[in-house]
C-alpha positions in Angstrom: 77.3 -29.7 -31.6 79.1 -32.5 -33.2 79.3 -32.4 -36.8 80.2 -35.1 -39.6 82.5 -33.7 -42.7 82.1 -36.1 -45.4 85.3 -36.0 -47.9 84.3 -37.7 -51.8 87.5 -39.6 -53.2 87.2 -39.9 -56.8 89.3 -39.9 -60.1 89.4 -41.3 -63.5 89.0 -45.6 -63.5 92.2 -47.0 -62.2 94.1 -43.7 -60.9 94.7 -44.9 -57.4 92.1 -44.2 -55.0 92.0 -47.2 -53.1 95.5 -47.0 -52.8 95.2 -43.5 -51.3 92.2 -44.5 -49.1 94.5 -47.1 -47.2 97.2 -44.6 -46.8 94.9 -42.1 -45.0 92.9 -44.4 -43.3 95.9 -46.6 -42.3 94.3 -49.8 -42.3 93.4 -52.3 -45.6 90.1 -51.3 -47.4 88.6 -52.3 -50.6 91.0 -54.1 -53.0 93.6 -53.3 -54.8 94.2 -54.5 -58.5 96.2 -53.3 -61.5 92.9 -52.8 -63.9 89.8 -50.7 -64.5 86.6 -50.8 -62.4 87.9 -52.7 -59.6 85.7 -50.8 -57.0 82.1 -50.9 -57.9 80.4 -49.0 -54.8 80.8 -45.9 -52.9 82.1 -47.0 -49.6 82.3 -45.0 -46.6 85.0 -45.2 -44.1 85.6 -43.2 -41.1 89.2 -41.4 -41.0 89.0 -40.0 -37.5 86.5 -39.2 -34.8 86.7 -36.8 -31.8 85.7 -37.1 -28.4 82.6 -34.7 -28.9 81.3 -37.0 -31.0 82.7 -35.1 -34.6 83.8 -37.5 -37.7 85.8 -37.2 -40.4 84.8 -39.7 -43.5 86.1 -40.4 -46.4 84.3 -42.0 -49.3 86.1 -44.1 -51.8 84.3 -44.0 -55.0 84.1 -46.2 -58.3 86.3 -44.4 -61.0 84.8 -42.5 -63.6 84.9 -44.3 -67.1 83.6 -43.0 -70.4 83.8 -39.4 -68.9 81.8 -38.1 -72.5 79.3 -40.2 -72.0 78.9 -39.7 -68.6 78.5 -35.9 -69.0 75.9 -36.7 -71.8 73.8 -39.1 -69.4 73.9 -36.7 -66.0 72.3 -34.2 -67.8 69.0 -36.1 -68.6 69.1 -37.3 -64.7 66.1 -35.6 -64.1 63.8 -36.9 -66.3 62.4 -40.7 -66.2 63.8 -42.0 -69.5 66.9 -40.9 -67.6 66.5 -42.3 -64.0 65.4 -45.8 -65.7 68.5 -45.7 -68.0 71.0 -45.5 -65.0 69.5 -47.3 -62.7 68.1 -50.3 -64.2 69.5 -50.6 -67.6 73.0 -49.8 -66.9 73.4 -51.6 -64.1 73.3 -54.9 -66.0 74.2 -53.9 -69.7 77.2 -52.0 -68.4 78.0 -52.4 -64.8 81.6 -50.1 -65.2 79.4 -47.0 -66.6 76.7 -47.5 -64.2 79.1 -47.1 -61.3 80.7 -44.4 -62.4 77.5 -42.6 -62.0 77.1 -44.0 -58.9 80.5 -42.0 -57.7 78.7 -39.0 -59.3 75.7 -39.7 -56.9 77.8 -40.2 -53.8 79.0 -36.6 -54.6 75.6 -35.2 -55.6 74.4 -36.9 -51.9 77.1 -37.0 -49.2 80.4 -35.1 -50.1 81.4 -31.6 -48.4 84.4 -31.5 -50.4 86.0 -33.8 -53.3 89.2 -34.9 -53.3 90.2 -35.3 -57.2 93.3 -37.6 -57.8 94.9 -37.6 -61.5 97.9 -39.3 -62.2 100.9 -37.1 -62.1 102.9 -38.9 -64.6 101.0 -38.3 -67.7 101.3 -34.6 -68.6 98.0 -32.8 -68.5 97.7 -32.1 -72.0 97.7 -35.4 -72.7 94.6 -36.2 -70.2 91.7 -35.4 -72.2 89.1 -37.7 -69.6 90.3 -34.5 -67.2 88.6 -31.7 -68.3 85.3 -33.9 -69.1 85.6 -35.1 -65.3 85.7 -31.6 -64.3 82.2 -30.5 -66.4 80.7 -32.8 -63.9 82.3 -31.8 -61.2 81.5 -27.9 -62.0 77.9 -28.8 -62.4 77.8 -30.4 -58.2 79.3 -26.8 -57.4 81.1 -28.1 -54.6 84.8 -27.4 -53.4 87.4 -29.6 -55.1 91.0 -30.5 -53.8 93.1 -32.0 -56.7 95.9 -34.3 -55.1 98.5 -35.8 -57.8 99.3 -39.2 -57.1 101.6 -41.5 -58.9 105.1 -38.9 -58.8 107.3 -42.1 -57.9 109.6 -41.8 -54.9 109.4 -38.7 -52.9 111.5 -36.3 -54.6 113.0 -32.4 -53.9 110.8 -29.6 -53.2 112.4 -27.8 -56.6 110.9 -31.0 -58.6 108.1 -31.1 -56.9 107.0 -27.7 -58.0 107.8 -28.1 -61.4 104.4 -31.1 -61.0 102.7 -28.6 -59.5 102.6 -25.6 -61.5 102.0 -27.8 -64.5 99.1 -28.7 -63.2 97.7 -25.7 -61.1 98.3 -23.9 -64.7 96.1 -26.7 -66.6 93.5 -26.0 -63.9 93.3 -22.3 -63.5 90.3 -21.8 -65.1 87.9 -24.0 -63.1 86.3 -22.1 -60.3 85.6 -25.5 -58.4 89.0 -26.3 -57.9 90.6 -25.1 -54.8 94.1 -26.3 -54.5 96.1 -28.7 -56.0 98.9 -30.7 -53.8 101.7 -33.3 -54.3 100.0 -36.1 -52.8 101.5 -39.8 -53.8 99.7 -42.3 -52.2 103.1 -44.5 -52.6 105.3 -42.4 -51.0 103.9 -39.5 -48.8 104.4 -38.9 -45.0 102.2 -37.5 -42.6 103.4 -33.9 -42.2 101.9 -33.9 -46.2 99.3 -34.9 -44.8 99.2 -31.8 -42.6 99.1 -29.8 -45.6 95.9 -31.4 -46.6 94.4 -31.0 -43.5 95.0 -27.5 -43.4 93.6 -26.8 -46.8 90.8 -28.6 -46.1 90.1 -26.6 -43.2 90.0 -23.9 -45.3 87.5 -25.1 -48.0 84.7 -26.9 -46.0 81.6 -25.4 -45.9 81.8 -22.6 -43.2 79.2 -23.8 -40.5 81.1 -27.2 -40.1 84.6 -25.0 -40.0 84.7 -25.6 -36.4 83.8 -29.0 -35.7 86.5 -29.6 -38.4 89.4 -27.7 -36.3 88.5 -30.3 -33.8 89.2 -32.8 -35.9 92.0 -31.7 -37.2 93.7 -31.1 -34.0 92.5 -35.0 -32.9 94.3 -36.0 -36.7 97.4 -33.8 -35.7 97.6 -35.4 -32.3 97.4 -39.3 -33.0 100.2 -38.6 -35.6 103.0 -37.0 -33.2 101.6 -39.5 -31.1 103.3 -42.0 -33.4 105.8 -39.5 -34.0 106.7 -39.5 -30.6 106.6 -43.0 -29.9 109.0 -43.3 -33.2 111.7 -41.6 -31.7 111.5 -43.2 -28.4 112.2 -46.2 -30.6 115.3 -45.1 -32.0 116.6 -43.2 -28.8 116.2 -46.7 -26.9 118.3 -48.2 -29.9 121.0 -46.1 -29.9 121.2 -45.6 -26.2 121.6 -49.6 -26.0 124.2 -49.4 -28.7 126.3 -46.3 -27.3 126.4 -48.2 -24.0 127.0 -51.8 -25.2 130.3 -53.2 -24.9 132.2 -56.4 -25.3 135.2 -57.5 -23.1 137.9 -59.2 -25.2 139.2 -62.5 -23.6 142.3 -62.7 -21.9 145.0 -65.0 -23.8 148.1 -67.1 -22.3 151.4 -65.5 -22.6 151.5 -67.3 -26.1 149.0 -65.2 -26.9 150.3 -61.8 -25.5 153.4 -62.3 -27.4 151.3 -62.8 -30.7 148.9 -59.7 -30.0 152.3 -57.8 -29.5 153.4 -58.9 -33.1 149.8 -57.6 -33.8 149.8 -54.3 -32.7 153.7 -53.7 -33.9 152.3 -54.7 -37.4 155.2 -58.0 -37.4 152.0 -60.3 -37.6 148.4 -60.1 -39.2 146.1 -60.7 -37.0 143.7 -63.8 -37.1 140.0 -64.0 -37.9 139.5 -65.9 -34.7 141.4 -64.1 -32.5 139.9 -62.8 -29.0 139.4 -59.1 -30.5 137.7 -60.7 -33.8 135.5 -62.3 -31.8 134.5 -59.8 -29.6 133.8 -57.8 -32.7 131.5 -60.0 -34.5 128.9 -60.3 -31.3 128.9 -56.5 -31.0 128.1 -56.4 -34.5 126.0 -58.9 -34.0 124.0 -57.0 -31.2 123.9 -54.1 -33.4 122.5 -55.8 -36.1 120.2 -57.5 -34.4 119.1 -54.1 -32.3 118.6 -52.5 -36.0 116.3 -55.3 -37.0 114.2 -55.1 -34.0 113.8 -51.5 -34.1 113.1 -51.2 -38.3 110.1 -53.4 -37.1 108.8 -51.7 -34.0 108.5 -48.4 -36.2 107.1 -50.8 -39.1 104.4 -51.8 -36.6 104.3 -47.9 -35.2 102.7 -46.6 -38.6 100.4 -49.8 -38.9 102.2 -51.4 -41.8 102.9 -55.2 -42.4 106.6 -56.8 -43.0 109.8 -56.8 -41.4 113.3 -54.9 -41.9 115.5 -57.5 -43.9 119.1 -58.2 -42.3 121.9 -55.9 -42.2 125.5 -57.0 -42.8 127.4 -54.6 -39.9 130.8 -57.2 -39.6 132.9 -54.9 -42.0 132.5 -52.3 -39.2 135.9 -53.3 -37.3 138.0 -50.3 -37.9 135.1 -48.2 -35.9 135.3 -50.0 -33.1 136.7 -47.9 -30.3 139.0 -50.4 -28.1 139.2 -50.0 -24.5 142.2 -52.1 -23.6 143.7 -53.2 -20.3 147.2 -53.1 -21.4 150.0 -54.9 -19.3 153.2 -53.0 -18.3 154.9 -55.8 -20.0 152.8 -55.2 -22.7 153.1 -51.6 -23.0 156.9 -51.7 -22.4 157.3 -53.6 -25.8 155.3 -50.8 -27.3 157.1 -48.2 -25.6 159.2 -47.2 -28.6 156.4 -46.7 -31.0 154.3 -44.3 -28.6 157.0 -42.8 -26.7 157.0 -39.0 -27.6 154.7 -38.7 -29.6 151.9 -37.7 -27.0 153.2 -34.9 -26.0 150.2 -32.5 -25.6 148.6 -34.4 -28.7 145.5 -36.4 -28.8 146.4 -40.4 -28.6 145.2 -41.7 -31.5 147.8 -44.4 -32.7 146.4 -47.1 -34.6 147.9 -50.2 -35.2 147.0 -53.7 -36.6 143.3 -52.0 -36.4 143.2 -51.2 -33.1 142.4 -47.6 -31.3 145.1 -46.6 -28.6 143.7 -43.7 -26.4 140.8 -42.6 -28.9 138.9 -39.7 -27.7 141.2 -39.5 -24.8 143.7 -36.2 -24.4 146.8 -37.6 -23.2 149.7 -34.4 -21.5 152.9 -34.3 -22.1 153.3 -35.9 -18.6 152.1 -39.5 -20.0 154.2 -39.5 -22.9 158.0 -39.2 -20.5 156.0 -41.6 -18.9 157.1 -44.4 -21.2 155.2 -47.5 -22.1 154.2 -48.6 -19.1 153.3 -45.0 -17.5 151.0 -44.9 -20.5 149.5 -48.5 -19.7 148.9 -47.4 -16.6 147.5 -44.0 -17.8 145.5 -45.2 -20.1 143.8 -47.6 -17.9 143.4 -44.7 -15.4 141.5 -42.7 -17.8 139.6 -45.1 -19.3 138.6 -46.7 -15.9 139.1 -50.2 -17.6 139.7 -53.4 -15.5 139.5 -55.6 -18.9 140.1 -55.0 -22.2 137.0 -53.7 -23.8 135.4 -53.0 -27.2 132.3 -50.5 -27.8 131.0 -48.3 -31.1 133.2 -45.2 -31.2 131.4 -41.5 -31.0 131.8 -41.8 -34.9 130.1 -44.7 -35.7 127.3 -43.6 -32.9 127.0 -40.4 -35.6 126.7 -42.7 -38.3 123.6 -44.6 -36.2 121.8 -41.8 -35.5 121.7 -40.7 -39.1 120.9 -44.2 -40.4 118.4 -44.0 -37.9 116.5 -40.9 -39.1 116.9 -42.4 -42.7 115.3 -45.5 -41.9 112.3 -43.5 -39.6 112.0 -41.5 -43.3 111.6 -45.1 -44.9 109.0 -46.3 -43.3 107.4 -43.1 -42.5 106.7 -42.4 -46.8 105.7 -45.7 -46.9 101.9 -46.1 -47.7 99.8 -48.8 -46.9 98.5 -49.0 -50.6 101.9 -51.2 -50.8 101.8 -53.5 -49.4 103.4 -55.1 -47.0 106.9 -52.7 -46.0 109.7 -53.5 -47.7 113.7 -51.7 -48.1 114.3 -49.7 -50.5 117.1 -47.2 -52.1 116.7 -43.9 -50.3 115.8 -40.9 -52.6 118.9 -39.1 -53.9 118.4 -36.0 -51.1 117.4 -37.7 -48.2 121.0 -38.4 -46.9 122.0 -34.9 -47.5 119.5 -34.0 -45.8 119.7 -36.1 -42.6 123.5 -35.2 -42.5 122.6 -31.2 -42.7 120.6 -31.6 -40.0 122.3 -34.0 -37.8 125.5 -31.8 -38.0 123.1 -28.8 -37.0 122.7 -30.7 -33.9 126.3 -31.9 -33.8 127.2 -30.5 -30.3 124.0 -31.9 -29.3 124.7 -35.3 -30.1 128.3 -35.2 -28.9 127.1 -34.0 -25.3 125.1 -36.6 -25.3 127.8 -39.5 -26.3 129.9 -38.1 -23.8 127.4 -39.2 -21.0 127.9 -42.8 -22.0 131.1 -42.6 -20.0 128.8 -41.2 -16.6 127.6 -43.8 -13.3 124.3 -42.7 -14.2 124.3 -43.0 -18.2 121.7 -45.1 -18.3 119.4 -42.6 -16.7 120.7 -39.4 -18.1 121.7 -40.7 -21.8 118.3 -41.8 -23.5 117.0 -38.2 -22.6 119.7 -36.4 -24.2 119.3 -38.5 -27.3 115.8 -38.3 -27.3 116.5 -34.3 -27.5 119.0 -34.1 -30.3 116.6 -36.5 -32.1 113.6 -34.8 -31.7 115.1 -31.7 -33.0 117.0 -33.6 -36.0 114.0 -35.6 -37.1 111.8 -31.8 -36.9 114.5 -29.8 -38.7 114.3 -32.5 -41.6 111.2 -33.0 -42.0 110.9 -29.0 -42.2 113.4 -29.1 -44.9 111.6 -31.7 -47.1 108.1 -30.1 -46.2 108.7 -25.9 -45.7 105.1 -25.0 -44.3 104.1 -28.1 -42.9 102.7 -28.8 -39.4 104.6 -30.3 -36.8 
């Protein structure tokens, strides 16, 4: 039989729970304002429904204010002096006090379990409302889930802790509280959110228990739905970026002689030369390919904004150069390259160019000469013109900056505000890297296809693998325990 499961947001005045209601709910509710008493009515929103016909609602409640007095007034709520007090003479005289009793009603009336949210940053010794706050919610002898909001940007699982045993200590006594989780309504991300789900699950009251597994598996599904649809986003994006490539224009013999003088390091080479060009519209493509991704995944997890512009010009020496050299060409440079191949990998750079990167070159290229390895080189290449694309390395460095930027927006609640860039917590890159290097071979199977008839078919698959599993193992090592 389908079953509603009514969750009771509630806090001191001006603690956040707004903020937190648009986060779970995903879409704007109620408003948000840096002051006491801004909400004034229990509201009720639904935060997912099941095809049998289950819901999942969450209240968001006016904030408790003179927590003393509060206590004082709820017990004489049965008597008439009482009732007539709170509901008629409050409402006018003192409109703050009289609807923090109406968040103790919607308790009292509708909530299965309440969710409690203190702030995080004020140590608990210091929160005397807190333990007035919790004498009324003793006396509705209902579950309670404490969730600390307001930790600032996500931070290690080690810190975390620390927040967390302050508080469960603080709270040990009261037989009403459940659990208490790291829940910032700032800066959480949905596998968190998993956590909550599951200790809900565990608290509601037992003859709703499974009408709620159905809605938790419905909650769990939309979000690897976006999940999902997340990492088709970047695996698109780096698929178009691995296989992108710029040919380099062809000069008059005026020229050749100067890109000689180039490569020989006689002559700098000139901002609006044929190569510089090239460069700047690959970059340009990347750039522009970052952009439009940052705001597909922006739109993904139902926030407002757009990425801001990234500068990606300084990127020329990661440029991997696929060059149609002439004989003529490569006879001039015979005497720089000649011997030293010789079983080695060809990896000669010069005036910031990439001769043979990536490319195993036998001794039998190297007696060559110059222009055995022009014609080598074109051979294994399979170049007709002179080429530039993103080398393997800077393809690494894409995918990471990828999974950094899916962490961005994916800890970024809707409470916010419109997205917006920001600095990356201290251990998120380290993080990234561990795992992306975990999945290393993965990752470099899968840049190797870019070079295949058919790597437009075969490469977004690959890279949709290595991602999956990247983007998993990291969010296991900022979450240990969460659900996936």
């Amino acid at each position: 039989m389908a079953q509603s499961i009514e969750l009771s947001l509630v806090s001191h005045t001006n603690v956040g729970k707004t903020t937190l209601a648009r986060t779970l709910l995903g879409r704007d509710v109620g408003e948000v304002r840096d002051e006491a008493h801004v909400t004034m009515s229990a509201d009720r929103h639904e935060m997912v429904t099941t095809p049998e016909g289950d819901c999942l609602a969450l209240w968001d409640t006016p904030g408790f204010g003179d927590s003393v007095r509060l206590a004082k007034r709820l017990a004489q709520s049965d008597n008439p002096l009482g009732w007539f007090l709170s509901q008629v003479w409050d409402r006018y005289r003192d409109r703050a006090f009289w609807s923090s009793q109406q968040a103790v009603r919607n308790v009292r009336d509708h909530a299965d379990v309440i969710l409690y949210l203190v702030n995080a940053s004020e140590d608990p010794e210091d929160t005397g409302y807190v333990a007035r706050e919790m004498q009324v919610l003793e006396w509705m002898a209902k579950p309670v889930v404490v969730l600390l909001n307001q930790l600032g940007r996500p931070r290690t699982t080690a810190e975390e802790e620390a927040d967390l045993q302050r508080w469960r200590h603080h709270l040990a006594d009261l037989h009403c509280v459940r659990v208490v989780l790291a829940f910032d309504a700032f800066a959480r991300c949905w596998v968190q959110e998993t956590v909550l789900i599951s200790a809900l699950e565990a608290v509601v009251p037992a003859e709703k228990r499974a009408a709620f597994e159905r809605l938790s598996a419905q909650w769990l599904h939309e979000r690897r739905v976006t999940f999902d649809a997340s990492l088709d986003v970047l695996a698109a994006g780096l698929t178009r970026a691995a296989l992108d490539q710029e040919p380099v224009a062809e000069g008059d013999w005026a020229g050749r002689l100067r890109d000689v003088a180039t490569a020989v390091g006689v002559r700098k080479e000139p901002s609006d030369s044929p190569r510089q060009r090239a460069m700047r519209a690959l970059a340009a493509r990347l750039d522009n390919e970052i952009r439009t991704n940052s705001d597909r995944l922006i739109a993904l997890h139902g926030l407002g904004g757009h990425a801001s512009a990234e500068i990606l010009t300084r990127l020329a020496d990661q440029y991997a150069v696929r060059e149609r050299l002439s004989e003529g060409k490569a006879a001039a440079l015979g005497g720089v390259v000649t011997g030293a191949l010789a079983g080695l990998k060809a990896d000669l750079v010069s005036g910031g160019l990439t001769f043979g990167a990536g490319v195993l070159v036998g001794s039998v290229l190297g007696a060559l000469g110059g222009a055995g390895l022009a014609r080598g080189y074109n051979l294994v290449r399979g170049a007709e013109v002179t080429t530039i694309a993103w080398t393997d390395e800077v393809l690494d460095q894409l995918a990471i900056s990828a999974l950094l930027g899916y962490l961005a927006v994916a800890h970024y609640g809707r409470g916010r505000g419109d997205w917006a860039a920001s600095e990356y917590p201290e251990h998120w890159p380290e993080t990234v890297a561990a795992a992306h290097g975990a999945m290393q071979e993965g990752f470099r199977d899968a840049w190797s296809l870019r070079r295949d008839d058919d790597a437009s078919t075969s490469l977004p698959s690959a890279l949709r693998d290595a991602l999956e599993a990247s983007a998993s193992d990291v969010l296991r090592r900022l979450y240990p325990g969460a659900r996936l």
